[in-house]
N, C-alpha and C positions, 0 to 999 in steps of 0.2 A: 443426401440432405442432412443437415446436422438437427440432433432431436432437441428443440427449443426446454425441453425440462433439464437437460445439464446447464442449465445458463441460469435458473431459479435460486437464489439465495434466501427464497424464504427457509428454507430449514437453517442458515447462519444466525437469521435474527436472532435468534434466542442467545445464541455465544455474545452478539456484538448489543443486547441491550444496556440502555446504562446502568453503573452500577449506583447502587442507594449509596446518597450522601459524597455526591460526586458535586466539581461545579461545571460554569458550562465551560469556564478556563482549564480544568485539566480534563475535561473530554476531548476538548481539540490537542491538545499539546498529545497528548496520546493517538489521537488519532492521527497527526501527521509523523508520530514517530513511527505510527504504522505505515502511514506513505511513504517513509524516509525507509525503513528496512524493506518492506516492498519493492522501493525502486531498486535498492539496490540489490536486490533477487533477479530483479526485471534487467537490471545491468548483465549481473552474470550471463542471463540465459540470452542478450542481444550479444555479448564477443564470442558466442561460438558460432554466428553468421557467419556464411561466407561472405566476403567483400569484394571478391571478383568480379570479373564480368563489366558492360558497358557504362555503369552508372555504378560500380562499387570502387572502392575506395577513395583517399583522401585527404586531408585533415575537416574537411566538414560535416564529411560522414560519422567523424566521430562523435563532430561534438552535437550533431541533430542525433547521434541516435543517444546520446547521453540526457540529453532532452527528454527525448520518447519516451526514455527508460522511467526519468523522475516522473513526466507527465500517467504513465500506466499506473505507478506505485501510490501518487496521489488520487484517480480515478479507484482503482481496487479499494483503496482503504475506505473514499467517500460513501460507496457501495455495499459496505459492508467486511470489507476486508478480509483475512483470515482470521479473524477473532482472537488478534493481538492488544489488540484496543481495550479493550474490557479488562486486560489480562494486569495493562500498563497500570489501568485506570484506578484498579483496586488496590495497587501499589500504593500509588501516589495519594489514596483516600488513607490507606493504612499508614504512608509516614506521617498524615497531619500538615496543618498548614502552615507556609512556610513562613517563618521568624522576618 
């Protein structure tokens, strides 16, 4: 049985808090750029599936799992992500707002 404390993201909170002097517009813009590099992590690690067998391969397999992929990478990030988010955010607070 898998130990329900790897699954705890309370110790991320701290990385994924917002940063001071953030708005609530470039917390989402950051945070789906986290979903967007996520997914495509989430990409990677779905083309090394095999796609054999009774019910693998395709073309629709492809594009549901291209789906799955976006869908994980937006799910991780809403979650807490890998604390890319915070990373973007302090960027975008440090260029100032835009012209």
């Amino acid at each position: 049985m898998t130990d329900p404390a790897i699954f705890d993201i309370a110790p991320q909170r701290a990385l994924t808090a917002p940063v001071a002097g953030g708005t609530d517009a470039g917390a989402d813009a950051a945070e789906q750029f986290e979903g967007l590099v996520v997914g495509e992590l989430a990409k990677l690690m779905v083309s090394t599936l095999p796609t054999d067998g009774p019910f693998g391969g395709g073309h629709a397999e492809g594009i549901y799992r291209g789906l799955m992929a976006e869908h994980m990478g937006a799910g991780i990030a809403a979650r807490g992500g890998l604390g890319l988010a915070p990373a973007v955010m302090d960027q975008l607070v440090r260029m100032g707002p835009a012209a």
